[in-house]
C-alpha positions in Angstrom: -0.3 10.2 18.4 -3.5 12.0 18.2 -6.5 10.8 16.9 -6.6 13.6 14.3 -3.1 12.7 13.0 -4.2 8.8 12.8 -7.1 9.5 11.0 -5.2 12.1 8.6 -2.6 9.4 8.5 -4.8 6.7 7.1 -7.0 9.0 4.6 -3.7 9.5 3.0 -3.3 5.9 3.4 -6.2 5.3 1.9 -5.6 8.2 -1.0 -2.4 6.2 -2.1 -3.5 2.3 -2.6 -7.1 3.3 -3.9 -5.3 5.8 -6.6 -2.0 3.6 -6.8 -4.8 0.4 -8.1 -6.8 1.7 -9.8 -4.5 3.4 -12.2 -2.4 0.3 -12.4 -6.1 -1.6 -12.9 -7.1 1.4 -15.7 -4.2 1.6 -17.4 -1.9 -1.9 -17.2 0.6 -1.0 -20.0 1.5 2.9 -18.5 1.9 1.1 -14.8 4.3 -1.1 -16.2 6.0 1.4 -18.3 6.9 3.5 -15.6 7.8 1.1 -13.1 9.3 -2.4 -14.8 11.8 -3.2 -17.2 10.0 -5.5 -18.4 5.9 -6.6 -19.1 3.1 -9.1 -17.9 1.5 -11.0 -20.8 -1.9 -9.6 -20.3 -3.4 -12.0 -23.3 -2.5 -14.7 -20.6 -5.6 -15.1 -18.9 -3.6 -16.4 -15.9 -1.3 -13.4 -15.7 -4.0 -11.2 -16.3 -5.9 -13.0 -13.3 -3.4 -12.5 -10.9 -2.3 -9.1 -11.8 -6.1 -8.0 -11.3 -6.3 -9.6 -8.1 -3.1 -8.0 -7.0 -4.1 -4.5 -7.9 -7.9 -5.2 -6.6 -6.4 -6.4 -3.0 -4.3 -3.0 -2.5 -8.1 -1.0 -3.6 -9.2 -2.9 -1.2 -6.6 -2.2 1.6 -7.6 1.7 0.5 -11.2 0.9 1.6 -9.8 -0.4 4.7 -7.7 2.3 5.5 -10.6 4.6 4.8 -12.6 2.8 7.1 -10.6 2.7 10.0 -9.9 6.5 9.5 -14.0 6.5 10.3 -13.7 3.8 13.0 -11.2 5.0 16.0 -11.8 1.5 17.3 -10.2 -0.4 14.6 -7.3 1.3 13.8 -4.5 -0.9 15.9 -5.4 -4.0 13.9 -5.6 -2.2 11.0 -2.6 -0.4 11.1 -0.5 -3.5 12.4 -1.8 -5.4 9.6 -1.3 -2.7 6.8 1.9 -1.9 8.2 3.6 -5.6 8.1 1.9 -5.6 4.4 4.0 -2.2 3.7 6.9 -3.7 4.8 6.8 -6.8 2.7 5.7 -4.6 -0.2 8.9 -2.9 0.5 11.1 -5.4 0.6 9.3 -6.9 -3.1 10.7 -3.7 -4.7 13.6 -3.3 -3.2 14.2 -6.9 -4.7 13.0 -6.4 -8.1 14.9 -2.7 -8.2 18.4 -4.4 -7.4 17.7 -7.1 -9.7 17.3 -4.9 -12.5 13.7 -5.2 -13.4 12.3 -2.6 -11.0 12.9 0.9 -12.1 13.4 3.9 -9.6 10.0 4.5 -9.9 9.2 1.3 -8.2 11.7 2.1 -5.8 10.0 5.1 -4.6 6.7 3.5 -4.3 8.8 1.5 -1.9 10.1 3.5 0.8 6.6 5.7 0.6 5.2 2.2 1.5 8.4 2.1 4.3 7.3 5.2 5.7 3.7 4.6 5.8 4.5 1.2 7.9 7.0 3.3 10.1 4.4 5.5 10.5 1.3 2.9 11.2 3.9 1.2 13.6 4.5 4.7 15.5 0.7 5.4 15.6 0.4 2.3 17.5 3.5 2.6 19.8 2.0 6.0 20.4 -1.2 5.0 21.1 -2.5 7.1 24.0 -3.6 5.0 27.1 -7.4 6.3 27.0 -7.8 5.5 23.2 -9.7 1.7 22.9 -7.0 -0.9 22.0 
């Protein structure tokens, strides 16, 4: 894969968590409109803890993702360890969706998550032999 697609393939990496938290971080009760059945208890403090810290960790992949888009040299480890992250992320919602509580919504997020991983995981495979490891 060339070095042009990576990078384009991260920035829209990047694009997706950094947009994907922080409207979930902006605007809890739309996020889980759209996507859940059912609702955090935000008044929690311990719910609203860990549902900041969730949200605030996939940002944070974003800034990552941006990063190796700028940095050709970090990209494999980046892109192996955002892609098993996808993956599980995938498999989260594809749990909660069959269960019920996930809506289609939350599905979709899903396999876009799939397809980024397959796609981190091709970048990789594809990796061309003069490109630093």
């Amino acid at each position: 894969m060339s070095e042009v697609l990576q990078k384009r393939l991260l920035l829209v990496a990047a694009a997706w968590n950094m947009l994907g938290g922080a409207s979930a971080l902006f605007d809890p009760t739309q996020h889980f409109a759209q996507l859940y059945a059912g609702s955090l208890m935000l008044s929690d403090p311990l719910q609203l803890f860990f549902y900041r810290c969730t949200w605030i960790n996939v940002v944070a992949w974003g800034v990552a993702y941006f990063l190796a888009a700028m940095q050709p040299a970090s990209r494999t480890v980046v892109f192996v360890a955002g892609g098993a992250g996808k993956v599980v992320y995938f498999a989260a919602c594809l749990a909660l969706f069959l269960s019920g509580i996930g809506k289609n919504a939350l599905l979709a997020t899903g396999v876009m998550d799939l397809l980024l991983a397959a796609s981190f995981f091709l970048a990789v495979l594809l990796r061309r032999p003069a490109e630093p490891a």
